[in-house]
DRENGU-406303 format. One record per residue: x negated, y, z negated of N, C-alpha, C, O in turn. Coordinates in Angstrom, 1 decimal. Atoms other than C-alpha are relative to their C-alpha. Example, Ala and Ser with C-alpha at 12.3 -4.5 7.8 and 13.67 -1.06 7.14 Angstrom:
% DRENGU-406303
[[-0.9 -1.2 0.0] [-12.3 -4.5 -7.8] [-0.9 1.2 0.0] [-1.9 1.2 -0.7]]
[[0.9 -1.1 0.0] [-13.7 -1.1 -7.1] [0.8 1.1 -0.8] [0.3 2.2 -0.9]]
***
This chain:
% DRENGU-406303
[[1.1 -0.9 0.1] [42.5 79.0 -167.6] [-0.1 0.8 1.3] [0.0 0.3 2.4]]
[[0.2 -0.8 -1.9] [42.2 81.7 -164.6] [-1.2 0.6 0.1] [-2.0 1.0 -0.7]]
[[1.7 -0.4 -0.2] [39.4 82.6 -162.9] [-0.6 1.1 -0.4] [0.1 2.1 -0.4]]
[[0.1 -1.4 0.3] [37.2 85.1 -164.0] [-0.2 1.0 1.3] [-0.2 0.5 2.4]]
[[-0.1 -1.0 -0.9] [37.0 88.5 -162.2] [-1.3 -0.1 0.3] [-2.2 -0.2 -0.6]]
[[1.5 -0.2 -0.9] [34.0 88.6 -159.7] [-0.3 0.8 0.1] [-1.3 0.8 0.8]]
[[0.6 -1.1 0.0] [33.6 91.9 -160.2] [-0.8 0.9 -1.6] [-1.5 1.9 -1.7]]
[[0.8 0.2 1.4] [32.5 91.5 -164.2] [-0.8 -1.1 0.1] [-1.5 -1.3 -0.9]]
[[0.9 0.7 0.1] [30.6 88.5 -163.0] [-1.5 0.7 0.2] [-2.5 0.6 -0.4]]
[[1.5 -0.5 -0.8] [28.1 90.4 -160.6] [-0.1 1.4 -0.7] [-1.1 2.0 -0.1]]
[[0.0 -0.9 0.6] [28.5 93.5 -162.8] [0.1 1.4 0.2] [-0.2 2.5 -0.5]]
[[-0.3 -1.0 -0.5] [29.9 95.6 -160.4] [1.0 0.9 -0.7] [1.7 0.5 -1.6]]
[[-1.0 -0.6 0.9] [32.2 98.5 -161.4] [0.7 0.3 1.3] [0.1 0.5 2.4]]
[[-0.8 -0.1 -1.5] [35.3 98.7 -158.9] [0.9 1.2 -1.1] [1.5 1.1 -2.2]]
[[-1.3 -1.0 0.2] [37.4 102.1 -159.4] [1.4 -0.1 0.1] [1.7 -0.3 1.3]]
[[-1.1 0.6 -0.3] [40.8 101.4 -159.7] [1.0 0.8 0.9] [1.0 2.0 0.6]]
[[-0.4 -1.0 -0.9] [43.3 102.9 -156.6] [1.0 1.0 -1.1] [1.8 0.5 -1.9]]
[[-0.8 -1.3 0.9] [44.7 106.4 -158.4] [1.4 0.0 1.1] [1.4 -0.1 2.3]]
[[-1.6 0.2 -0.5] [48.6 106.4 -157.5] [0.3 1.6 -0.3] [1.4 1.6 -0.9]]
[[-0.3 -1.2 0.8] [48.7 110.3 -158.3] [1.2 0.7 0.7] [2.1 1.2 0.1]]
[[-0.8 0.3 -0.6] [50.8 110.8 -155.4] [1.2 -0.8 -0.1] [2.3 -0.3 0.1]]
[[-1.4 0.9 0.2] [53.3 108.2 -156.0] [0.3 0.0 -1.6] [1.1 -0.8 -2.1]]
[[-0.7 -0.3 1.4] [53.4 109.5 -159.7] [0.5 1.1 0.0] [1.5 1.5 -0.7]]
[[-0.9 -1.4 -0.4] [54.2 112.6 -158.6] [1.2 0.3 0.5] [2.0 1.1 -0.1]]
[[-1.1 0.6 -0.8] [56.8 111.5 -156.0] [1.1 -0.5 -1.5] [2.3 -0.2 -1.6]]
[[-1.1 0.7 0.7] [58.6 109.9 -158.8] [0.4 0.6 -0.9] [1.6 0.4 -1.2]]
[[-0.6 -1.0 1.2] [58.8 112.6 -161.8] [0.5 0.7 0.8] [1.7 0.8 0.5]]
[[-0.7 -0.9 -0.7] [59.6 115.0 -159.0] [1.7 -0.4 0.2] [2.7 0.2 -0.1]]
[[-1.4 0.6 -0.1] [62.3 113.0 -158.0] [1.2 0.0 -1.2] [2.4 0.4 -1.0]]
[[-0.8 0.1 1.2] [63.8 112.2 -161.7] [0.5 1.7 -0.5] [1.5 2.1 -1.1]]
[[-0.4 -1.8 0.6] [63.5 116.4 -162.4] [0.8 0.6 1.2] [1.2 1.7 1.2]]
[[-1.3 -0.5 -1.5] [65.8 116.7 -158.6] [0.8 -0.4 -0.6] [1.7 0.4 -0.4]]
[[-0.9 0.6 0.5] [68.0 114.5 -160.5] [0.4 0.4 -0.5] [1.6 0.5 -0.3]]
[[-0.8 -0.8 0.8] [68.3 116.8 -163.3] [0.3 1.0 0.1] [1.2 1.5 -0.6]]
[[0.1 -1.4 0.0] [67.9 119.9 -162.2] [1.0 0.6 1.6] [1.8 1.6 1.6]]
[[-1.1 -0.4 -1.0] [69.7 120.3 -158.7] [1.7 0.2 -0.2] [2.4 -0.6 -0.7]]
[[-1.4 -0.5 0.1] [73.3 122.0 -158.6] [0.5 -1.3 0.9] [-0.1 -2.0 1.8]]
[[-0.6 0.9 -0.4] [76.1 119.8 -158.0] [0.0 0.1 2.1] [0.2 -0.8 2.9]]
[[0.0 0.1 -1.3] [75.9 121.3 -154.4] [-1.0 -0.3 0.9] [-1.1 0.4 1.9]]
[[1.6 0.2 -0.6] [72.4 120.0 -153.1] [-0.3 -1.4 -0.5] [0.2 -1.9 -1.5]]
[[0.2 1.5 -0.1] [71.3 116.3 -152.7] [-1.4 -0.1 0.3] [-1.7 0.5 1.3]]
[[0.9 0.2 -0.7] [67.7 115.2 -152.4] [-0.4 -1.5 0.3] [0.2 -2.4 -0.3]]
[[0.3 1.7 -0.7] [66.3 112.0 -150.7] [-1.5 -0.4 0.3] [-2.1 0.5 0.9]]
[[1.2 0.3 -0.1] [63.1 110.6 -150.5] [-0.2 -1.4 1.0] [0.0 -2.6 0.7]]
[[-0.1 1.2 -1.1] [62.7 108.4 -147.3] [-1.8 -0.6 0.3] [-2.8 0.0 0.8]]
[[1.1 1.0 0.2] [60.0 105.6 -147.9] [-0.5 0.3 1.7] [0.2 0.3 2.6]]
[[0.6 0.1 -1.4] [57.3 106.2 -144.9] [-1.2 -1.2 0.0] [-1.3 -2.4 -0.1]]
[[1.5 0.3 -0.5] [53.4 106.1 -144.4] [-0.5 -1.3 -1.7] [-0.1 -1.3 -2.9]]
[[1.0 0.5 1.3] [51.2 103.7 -147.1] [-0.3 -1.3 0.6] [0.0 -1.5 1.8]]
[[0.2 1.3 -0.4] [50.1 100.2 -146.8] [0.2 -1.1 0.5] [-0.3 -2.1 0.0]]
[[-1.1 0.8 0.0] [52.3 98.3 -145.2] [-0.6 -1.6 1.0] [-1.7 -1.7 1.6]]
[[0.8 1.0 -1.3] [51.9 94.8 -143.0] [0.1 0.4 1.4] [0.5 1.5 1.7]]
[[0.1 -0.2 -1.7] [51.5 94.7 -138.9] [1.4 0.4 -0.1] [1.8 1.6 0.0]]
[[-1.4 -0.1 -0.5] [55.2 93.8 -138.9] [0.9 0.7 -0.6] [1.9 0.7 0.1]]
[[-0.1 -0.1 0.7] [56.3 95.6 -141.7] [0.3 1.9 1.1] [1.3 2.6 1.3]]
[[0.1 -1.1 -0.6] [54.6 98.8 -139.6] [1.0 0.2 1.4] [1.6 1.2 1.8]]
[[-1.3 -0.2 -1.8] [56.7 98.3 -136.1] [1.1 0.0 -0.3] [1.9 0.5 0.5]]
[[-1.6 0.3 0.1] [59.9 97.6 -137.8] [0.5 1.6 -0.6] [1.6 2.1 -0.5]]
[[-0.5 -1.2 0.4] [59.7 101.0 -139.3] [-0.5 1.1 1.1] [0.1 2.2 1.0]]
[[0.0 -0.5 -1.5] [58.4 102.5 -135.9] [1.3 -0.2 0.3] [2.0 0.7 0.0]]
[[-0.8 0.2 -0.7] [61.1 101.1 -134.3] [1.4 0.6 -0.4] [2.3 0.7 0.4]]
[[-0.8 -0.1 0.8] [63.3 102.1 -136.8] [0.8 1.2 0.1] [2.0 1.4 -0.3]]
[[-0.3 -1.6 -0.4] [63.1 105.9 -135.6] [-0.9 1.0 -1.0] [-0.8 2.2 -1.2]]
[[0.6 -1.0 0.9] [60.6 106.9 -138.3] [-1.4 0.8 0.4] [-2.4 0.4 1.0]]
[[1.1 -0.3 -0.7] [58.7 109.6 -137.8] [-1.1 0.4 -0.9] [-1.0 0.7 -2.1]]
[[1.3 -0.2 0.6] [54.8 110.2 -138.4] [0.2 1.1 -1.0] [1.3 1.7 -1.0]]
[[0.1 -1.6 0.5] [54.1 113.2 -140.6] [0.9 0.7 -0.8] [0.7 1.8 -1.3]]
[[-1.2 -0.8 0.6] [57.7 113.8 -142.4] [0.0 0.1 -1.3] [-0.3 -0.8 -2.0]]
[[0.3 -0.4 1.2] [57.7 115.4 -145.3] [0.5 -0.8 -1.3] [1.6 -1.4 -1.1]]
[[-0.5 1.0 0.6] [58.1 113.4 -148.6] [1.8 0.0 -0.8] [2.4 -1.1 -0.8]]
[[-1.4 -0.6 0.1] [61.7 115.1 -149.9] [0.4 1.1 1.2] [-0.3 1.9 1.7]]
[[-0.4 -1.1 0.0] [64.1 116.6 -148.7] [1.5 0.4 -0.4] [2.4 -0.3 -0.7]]
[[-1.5 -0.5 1.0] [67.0 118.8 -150.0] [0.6 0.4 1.1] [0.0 1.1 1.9]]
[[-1.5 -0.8 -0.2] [70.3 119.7 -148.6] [0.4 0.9 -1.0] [0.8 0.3 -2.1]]
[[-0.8 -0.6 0.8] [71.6 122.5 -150.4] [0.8 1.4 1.2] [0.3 2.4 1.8]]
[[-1.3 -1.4 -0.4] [75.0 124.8 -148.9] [-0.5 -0.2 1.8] [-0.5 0.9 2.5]]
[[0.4 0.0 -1.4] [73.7 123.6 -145.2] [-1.2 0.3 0.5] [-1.3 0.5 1.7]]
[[0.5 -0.6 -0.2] [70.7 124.6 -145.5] [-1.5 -1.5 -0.2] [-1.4 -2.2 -1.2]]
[[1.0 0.9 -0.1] [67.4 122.0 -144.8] [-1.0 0.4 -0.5] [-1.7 1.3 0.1]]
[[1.4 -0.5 1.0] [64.5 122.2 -147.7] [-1.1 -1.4 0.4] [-0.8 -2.5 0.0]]
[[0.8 1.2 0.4] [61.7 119.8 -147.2] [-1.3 0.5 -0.7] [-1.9 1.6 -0.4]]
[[0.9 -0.1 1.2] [58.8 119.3 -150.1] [-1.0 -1.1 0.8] [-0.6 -2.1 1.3]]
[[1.3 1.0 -0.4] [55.2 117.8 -148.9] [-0.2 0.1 -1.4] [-0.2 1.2 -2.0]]
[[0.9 0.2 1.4] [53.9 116.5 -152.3] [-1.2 -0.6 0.5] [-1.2 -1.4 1.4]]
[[1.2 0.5 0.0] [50.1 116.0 -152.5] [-0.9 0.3 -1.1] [-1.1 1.5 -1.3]]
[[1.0 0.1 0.8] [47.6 115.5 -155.3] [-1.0 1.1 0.2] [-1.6 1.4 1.2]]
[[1.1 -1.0 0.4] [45.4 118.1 -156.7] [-0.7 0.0 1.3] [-0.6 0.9 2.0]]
[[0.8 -0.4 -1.0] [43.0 117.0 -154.1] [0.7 -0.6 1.5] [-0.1 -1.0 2.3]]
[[-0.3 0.7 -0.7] [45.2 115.7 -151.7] [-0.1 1.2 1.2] [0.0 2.4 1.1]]
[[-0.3 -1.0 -1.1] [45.0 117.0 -147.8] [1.0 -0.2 1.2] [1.2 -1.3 1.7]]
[[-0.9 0.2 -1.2] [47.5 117.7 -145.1] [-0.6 -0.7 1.0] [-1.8 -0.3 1.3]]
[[0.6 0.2 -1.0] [47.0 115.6 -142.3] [0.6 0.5 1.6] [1.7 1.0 1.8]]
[[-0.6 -0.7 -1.2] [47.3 116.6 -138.7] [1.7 -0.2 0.3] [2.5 0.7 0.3]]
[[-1.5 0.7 0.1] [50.6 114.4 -138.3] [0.7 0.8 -0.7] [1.5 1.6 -0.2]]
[[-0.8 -1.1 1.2] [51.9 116.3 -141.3] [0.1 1.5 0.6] [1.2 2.1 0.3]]
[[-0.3 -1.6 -0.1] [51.5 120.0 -139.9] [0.1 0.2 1.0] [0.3 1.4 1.2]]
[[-0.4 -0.3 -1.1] [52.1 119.3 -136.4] [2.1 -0.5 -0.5] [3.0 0.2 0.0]]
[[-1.5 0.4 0.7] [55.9 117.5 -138.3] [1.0 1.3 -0.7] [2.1 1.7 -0.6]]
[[-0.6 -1.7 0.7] [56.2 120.9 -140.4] [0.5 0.8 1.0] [1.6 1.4 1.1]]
[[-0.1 -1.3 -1.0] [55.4 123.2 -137.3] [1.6 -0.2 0.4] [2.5 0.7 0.4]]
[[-1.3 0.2 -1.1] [58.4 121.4 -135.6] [1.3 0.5 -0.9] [2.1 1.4 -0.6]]
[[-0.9 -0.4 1.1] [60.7 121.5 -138.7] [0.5 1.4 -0.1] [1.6 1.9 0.2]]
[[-0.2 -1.6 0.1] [60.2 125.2 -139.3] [0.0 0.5 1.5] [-0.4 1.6 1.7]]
[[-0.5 -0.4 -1.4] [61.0 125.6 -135.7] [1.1 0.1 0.1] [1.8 1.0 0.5]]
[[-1.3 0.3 -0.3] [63.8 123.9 -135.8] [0.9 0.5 -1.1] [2.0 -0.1 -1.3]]
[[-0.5 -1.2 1.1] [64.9 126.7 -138.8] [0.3 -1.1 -1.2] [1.4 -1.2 -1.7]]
[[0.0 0.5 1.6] [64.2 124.3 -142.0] [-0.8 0.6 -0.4] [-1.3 1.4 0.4]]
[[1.0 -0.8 0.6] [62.0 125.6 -144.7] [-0.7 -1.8 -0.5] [-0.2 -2.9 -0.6]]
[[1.3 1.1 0.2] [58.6 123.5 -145.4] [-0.8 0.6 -1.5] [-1.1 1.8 -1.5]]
[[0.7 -0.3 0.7] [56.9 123.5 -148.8] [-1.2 -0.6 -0.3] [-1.4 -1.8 0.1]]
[[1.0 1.2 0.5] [53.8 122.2 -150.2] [0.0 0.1 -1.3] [-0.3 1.2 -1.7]]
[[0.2 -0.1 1.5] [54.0 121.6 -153.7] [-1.3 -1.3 -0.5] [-1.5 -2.4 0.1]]
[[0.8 1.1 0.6] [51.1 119.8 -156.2] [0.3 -0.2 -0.9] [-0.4 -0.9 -1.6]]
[[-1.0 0.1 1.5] [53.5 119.9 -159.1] [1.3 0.1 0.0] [1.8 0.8 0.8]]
[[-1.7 -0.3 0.4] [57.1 119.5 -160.6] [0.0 1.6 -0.2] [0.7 2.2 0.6]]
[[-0.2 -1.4 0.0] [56.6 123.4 -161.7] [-0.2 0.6 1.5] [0.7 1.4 1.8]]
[[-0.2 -0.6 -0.8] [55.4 124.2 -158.2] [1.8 -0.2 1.0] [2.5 0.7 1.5]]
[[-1.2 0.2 -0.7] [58.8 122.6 -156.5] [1.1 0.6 -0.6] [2.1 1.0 0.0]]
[[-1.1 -0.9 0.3] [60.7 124.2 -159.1] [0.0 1.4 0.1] [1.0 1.9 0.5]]
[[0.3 -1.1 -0.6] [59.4 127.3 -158.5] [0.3 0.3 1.6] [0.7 1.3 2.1]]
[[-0.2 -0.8 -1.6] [59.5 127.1 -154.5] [1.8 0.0 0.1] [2.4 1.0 0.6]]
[[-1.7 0.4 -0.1] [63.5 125.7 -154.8] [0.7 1.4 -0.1] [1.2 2.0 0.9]]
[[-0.1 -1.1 0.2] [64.3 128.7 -157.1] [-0.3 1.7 1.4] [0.5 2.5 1.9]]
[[0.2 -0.9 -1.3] [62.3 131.1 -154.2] [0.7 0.3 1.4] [0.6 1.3 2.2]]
[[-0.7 0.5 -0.5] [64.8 129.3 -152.3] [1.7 0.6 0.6] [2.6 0.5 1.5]]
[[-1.7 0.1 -0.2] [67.6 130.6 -153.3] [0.9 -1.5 -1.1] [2.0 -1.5 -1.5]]
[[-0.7 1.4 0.4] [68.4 127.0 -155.0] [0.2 0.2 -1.9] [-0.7 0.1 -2.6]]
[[-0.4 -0.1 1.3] [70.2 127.7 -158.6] [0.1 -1.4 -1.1] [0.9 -2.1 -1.7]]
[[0.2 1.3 0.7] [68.6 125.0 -160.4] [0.3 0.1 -1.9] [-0.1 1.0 -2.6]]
[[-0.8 0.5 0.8] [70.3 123.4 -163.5] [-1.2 -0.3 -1.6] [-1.0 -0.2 -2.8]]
[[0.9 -0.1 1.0] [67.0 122.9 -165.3] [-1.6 0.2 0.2] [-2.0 0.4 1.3]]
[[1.0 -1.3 -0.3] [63.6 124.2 -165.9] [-1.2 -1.6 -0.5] [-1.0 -2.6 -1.2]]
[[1.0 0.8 0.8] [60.3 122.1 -166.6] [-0.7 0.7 -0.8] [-1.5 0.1 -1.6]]
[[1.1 -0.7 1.1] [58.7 125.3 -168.5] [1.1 0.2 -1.1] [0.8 1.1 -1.9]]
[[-0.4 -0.1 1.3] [61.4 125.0 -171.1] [-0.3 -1.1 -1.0] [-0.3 -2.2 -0.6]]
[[1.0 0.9 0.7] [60.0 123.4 -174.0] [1.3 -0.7 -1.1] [1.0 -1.6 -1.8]]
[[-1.0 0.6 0.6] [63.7 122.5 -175.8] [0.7 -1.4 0.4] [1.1 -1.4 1.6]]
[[-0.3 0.6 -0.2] [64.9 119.5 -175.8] [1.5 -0.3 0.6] [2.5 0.4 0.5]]
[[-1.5 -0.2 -0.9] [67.7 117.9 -173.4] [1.1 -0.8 -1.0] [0.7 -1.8 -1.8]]
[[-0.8 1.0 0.4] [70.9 116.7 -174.8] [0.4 -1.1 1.1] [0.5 -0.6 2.2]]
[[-0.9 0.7 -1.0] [72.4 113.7 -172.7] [0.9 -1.2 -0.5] [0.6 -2.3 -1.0]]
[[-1.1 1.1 0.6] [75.5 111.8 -173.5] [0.4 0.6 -1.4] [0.7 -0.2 -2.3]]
[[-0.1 -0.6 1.7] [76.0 114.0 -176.7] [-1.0 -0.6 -0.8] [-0.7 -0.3 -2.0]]
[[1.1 -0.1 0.5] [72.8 112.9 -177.9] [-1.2 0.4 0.1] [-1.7 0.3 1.2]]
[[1.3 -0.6 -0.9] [69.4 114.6 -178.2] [-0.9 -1.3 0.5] [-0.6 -2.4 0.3]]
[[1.8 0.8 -0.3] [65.7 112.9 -176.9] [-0.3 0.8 0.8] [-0.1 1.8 1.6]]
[[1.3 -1.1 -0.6] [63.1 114.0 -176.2] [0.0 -0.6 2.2] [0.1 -1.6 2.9]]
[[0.2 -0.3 -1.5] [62.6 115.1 -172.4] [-1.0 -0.6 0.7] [-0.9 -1.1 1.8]]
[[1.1 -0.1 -0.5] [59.3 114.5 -172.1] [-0.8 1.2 0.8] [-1.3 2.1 0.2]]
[[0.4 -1.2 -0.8] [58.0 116.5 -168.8] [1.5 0.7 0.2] [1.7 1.9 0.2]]
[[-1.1 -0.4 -0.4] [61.6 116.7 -167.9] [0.8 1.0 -1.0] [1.6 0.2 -1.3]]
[[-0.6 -0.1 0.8] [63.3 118.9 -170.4] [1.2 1.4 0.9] [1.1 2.2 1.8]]
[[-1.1 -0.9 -0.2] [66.7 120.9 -170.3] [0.2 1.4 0.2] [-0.7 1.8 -0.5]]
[[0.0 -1.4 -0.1] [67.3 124.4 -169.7] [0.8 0.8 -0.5] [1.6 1.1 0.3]]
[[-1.1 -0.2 -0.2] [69.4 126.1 -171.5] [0.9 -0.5 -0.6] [0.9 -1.1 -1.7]]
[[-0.5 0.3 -0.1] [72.4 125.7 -170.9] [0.4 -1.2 1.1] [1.5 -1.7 1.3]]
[[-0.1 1.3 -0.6] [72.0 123.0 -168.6] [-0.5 -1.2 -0.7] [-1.6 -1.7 -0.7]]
[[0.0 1.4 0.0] [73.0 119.8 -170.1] [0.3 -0.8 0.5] [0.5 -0.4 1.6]]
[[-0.5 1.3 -0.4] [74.1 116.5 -169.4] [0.8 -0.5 -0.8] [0.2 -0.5 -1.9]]
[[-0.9 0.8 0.0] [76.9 114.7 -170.3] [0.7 0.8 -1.0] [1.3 0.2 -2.0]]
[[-1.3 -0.7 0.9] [78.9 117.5 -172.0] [1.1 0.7 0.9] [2.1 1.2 0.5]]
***
């Protein structure tokens, strides 16, 4: 039998934490996957969130810095990085004193709050991406169709033909 929840005993109501950020982080990711030209790479380097004491120094020590943006793209030599943040999400100082330096150091800095905004800034880019999230046709992959979902094909940009 497991115990009950103390927070339906005393009749409190607990909001549950919204992950909207790290759902975003992750479709973004899967639509870099499909949509980036074979010459462009993106990477998403695990930073800031909850971590333990020791957990936090080991990735200090590690060389990681405060404030770095959550992607970033290589494409043709050229350094893109993407801040993802939730509808209401806000830059924090860390973050825009990390940008200033970036676009100093001649990368380009975006903020996107959607997969359409990053496909959108890429394209602005310059970056000849492979697929689109405002097309509403389904992708082929492996010579078979399915459905896309948010992700869908562009086109002529398929997979595995």
């Amino acid at each position: 039998m497991s115990a009950p929840n103390i927070h339906a005993v005393w009749g409190r109501h607990v909001a549950q934490r919204r992950h909207d950020e790290d759902d975003l982080l992750h479709v973004t990711m899967q639509y870099l996957k499909l949509a980036l030209p074979p010459d462009a790479i993106a990477h998403h380097s695990p930073g800031e969130g909850k971590r333990s004491k020791g957990a936090q120094v080991a990735l200090s020590r590690s060389g990681y810095c405060k404030g770095w943006p959550d992607i970033e793209v290589i494409h043709r030599g050229r350094a893109l990085f993407i801040e993802l943040k939730a509808a209401r999400g806000v830059v924090s100082a860390a973050q825009k004193e990390t940008h200033r330096r970036l676009i100093y150091a001649g990368a380009e800095v975006m903020l996107c709050r959607s997969v359409g905004e990053v496909e959108q800034s890429l394209r602005e880019c310059g970056v000849h991406l492979r697929a689109s999230v405002m097309d509403a046709r389904p992708m082929r992959v492996a010579g078979a169709w399915r459905d896309g979902g948010d992700l869908r094909g562009a086109g002529t940009a398929t997979v595995g033909e």
